[in-house]
N, CA, C and O atoms as a GROMACS GRO file, in nm:
protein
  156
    1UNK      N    1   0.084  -0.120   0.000
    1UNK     CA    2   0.000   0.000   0.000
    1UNK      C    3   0.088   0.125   0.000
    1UNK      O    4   0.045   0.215  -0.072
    2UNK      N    5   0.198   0.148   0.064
    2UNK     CA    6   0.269   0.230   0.082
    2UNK      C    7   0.361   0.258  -0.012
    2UNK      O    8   0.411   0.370  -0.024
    3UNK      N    9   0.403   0.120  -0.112
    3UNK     CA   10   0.473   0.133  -0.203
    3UNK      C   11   0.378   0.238  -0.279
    3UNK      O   12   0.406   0.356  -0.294
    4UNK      N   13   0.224   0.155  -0.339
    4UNK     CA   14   0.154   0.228  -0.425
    4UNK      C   15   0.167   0.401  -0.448
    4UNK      O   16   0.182   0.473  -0.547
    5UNK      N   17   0.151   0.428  -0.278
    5UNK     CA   18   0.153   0.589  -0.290
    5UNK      C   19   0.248   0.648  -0.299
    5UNK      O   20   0.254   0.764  -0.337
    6UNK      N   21   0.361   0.561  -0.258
    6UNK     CA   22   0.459   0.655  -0.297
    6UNK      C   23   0.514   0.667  -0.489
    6UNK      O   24   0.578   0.750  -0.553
    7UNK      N   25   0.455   0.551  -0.518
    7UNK     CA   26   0.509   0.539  -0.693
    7UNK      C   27   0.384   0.665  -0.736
    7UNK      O   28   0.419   0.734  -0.832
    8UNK      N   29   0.236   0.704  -0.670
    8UNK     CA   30   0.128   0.782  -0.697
    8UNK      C   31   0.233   0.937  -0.690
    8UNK      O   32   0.259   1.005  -0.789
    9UNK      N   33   0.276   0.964  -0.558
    9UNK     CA   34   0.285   1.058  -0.493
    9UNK      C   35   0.440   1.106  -0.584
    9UNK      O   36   0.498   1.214  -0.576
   10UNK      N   37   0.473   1.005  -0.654
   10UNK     CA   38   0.612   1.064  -0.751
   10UNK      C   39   0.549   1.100  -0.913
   10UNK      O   40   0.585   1.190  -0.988
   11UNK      N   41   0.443   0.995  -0.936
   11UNK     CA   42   0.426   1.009  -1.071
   11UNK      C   43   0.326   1.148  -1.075
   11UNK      O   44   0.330   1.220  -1.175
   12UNK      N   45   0.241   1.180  -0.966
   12UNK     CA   46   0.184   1.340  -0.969
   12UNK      C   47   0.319   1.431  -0.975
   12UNK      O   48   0.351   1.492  -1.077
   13UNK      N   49   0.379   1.434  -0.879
   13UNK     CA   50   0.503   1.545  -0.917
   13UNK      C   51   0.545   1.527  -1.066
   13UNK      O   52   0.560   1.626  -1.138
   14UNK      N   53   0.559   1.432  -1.100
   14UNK     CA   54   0.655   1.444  -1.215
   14UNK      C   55   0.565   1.512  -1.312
   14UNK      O   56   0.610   1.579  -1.405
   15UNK      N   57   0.449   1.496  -1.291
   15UNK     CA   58   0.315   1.561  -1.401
   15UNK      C   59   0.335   1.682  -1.383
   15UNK      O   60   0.368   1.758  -1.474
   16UNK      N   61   0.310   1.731  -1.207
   16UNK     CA   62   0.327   1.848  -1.221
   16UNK      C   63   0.425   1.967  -1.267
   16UNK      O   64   0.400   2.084  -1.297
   17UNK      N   65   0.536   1.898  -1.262
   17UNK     CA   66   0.698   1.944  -1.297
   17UNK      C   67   0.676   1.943  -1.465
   17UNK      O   68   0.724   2.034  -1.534
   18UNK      N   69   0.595   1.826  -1.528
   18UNK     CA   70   0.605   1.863  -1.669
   18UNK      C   71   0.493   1.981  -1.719
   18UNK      O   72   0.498   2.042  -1.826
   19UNK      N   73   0.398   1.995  -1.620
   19UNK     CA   74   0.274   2.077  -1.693
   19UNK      C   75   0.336   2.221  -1.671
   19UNK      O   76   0.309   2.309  -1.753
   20UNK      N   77   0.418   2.249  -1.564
   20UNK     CA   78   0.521   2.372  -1.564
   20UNK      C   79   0.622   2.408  -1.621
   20UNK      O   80   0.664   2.524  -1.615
   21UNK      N   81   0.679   2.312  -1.686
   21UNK     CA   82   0.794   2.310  -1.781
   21UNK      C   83   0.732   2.333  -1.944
   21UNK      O   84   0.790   2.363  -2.048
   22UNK      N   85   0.647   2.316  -1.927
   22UNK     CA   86   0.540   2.321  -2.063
   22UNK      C   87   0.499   2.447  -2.072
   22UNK      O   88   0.490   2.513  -2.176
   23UNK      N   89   0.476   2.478  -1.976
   23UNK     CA   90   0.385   2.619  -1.975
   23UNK      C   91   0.526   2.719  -1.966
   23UNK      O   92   0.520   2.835  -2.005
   24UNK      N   93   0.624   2.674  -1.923
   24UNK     CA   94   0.746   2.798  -1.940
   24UNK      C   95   0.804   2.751  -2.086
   24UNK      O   96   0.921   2.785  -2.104
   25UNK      N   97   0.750   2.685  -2.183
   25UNK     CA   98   0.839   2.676  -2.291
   25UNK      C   99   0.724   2.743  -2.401
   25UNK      O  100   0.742   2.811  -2.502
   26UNK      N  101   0.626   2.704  -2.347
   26UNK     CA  102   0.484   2.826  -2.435
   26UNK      C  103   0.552   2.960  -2.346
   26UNK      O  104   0.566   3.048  -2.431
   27UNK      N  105   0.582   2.993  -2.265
   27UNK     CA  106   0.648   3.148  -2.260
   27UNK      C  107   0.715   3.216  -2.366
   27UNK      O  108   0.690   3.308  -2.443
   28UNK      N  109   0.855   3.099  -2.330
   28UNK     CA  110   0.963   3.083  -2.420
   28UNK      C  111   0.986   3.134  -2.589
   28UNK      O  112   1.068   3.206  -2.645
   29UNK      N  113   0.860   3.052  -2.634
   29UNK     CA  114   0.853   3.023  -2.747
   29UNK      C  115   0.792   3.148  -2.813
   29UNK      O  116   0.826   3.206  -2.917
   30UNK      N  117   0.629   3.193  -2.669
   30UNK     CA  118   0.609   3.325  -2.758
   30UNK      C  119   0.675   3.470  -2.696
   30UNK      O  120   0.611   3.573  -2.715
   31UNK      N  121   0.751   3.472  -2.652
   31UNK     CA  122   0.857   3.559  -2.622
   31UNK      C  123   0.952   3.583  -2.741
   31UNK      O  124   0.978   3.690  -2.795
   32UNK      N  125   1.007   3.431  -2.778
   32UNK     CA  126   1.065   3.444  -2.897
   32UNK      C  127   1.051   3.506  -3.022
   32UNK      O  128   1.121   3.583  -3.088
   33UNK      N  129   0.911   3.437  -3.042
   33UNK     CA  130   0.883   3.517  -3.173
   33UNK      C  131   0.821   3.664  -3.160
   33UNK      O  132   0.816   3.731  -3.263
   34UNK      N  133   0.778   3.712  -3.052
   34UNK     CA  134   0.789   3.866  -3.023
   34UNK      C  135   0.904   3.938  -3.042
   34UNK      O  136   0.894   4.040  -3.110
   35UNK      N  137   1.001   3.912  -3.001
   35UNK     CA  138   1.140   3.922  -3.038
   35UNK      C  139   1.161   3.923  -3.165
   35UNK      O  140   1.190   4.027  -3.225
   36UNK      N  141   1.150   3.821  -3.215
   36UNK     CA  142   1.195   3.821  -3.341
   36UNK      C  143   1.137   3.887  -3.442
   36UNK      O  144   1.206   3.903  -3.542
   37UNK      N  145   0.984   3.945  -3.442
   37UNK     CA  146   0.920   4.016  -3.522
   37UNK      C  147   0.929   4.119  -3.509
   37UNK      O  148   0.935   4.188  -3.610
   38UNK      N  149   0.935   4.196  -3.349
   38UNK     CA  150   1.013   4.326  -3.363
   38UNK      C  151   1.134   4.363  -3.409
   38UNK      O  152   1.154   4.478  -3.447
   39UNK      N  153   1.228   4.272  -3.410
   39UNK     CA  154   1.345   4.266  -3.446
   39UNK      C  155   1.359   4.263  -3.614
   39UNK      O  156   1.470   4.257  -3.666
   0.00000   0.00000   0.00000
């Protein structure tokens, strides 16, 4: 049981770590091309 939550309680972080890494590369990306069109 304890195993379960802890394999639960890693595979949510890791979701959450990717849905934030996602959302800073949609920053990224339209930062970029703001940049680049003013430029």
């Amino acid at each position: 049981m304890s195993i379960v939550a802890q394999s639960e309680g890693r595979f949510g972080n890791d979701m959450s770590s990717l849905c934030v890494g996602h959302l800073l590369g949609i920053k990224f990306f339209f930062w970029c091309a703001v940049l680049r069109n003013r430029g």
